[in-house]
Every structure is written in structure tokens, then in C-alpha cells.
N, C-alpha and C positions, 0 to 999 in steps of 0.2 A: 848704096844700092837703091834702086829706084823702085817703083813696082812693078814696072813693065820688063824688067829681071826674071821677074818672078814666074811660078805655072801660073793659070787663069785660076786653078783653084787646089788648097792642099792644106794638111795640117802646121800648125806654130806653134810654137810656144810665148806664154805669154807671163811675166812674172807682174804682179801685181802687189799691192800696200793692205792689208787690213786693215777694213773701215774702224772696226773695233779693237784690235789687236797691237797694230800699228807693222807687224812681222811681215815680212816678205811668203807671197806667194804664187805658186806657181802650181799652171795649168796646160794642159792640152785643147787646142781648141781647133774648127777650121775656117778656115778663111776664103773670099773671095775678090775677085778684082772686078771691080764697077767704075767703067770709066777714068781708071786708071789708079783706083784709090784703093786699097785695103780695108775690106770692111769684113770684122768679124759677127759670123751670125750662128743660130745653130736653131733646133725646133722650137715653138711657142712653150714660154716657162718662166718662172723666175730662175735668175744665177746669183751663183755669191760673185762670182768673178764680177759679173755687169755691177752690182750694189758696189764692189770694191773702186772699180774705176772712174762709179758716178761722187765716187768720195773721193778719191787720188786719181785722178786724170793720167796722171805724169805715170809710166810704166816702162816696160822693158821688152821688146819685139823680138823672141830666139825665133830663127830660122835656121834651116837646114839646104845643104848641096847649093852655096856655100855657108858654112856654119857663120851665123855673124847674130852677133846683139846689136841693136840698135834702140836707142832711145825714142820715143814715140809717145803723142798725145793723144790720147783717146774723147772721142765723142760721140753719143747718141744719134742715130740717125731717126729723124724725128719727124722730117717729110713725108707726110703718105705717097705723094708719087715715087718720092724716093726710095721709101719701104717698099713699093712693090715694085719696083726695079731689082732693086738687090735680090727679093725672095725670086723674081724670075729666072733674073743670072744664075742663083745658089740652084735651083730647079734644076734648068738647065745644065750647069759645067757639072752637078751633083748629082745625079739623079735619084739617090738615096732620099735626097728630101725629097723628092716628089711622092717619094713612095713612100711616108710616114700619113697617118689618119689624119693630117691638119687640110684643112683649106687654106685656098689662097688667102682670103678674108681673116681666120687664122695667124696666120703669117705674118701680115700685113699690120696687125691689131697687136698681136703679144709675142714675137719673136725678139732676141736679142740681136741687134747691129746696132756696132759700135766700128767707126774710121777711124782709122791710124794715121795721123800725120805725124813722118817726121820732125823730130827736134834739131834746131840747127844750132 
């Protein structure tokens, strides 16, 4: 499945490794498509999920309508033009973020986004 399969924006599931623990888990998150990539973000915070993936990269992509797991490597999105891309898009196709008390600046500064690149 590609991402361009995909809505422009929706929820996933995401199973992850404990940095500490080493046990499988598993979360709700949402996601959005930037130029054709999967990039998971959500408001300015720390996450366990993000701390979990910055230690096991390697994860588990559940999707829904059609149900499918897929294998996927995770990465920080670490570009400032490219952080404020994403929080535009998430803005945009979301409009829920817009409506949270963060600034762009915000956003940009201490949100989580993490791409998804399939495993082949």
C-alpha cells in the first residue's frame, strides 16, 4: 500500500518496542501525508511513543479501511522548513490543531513528527 492509498489525514495505529522494557506497544495516533510521506505528529509535548521509536526505529504501521500491518521505519523530522510544513498541512487537513493554544513557532519548535518509510 502506498500512501497515496491513503486519506490526506486520519488515525493509525502504531505498535512500538520499549526503550526500557523491551515489550511491545501499542498506541493511537494521527497521521498526515506531506508530500506523499506519512508523517506522524500531534500537539507540542514530550511522547513515550516518539522516546520509544528514537530507540527502536523499526515498528509496526496498523491501518484501517483496508486493515493491513505493515512494517515501517521511523524518523524524526528534524528540518525546520520541514517542521513547518508538516504543522501547516496537520493545520490545514486538521483543523483541530489549529484550534489548540500552541503557535506556529510552537509547532515548529516541540511537536512530534516522525515519517514512516516503508520496509521492503
Amino acid at each position: 500500500m502506498s500512501a497515496a492509498q491513503l486519506p490526506p489525514t486520519g488515525t493509525c495505529e502504531l505498535t512500538t518496542v520499549g526503550r526500557r522494557s523491551g515489550a511491545p506497544r501499542r498506541v493511537e495516533l494521527w497521521y498526515v501525508l506531506v508530500d506523499g510521506e506519512i508523517v506522524l505528529t500531534g500537539t507540542p509535548g514530550p511522547r513515550h511513543w516518539l522516546a520509544n521509536l528514537r530507540e527502536h526505529p523499526a515498528v509496526v504501521l496498523h491501518l484501517r479501511d483496508p486493515d493491513r500491518d505493515l512494517p515501517v521505519t521511523a524518523k524524526d523530522v528534524t528540518d525546520e522548513a520541514a517542521r513547518r510544513k508538516v504543522t501547516q498541512e496537520a493545520w490545514r487537513l486538521q483543523p483541530w490543531y489549529a484550534e489548540q493554544p500552541y503557535t506556529l513557532a510552537d509547532w515548529v519548535a516541540h511537536s512530534p513528527m516522525v515519517a514512516l518509510t516503508p520496509c521492503t
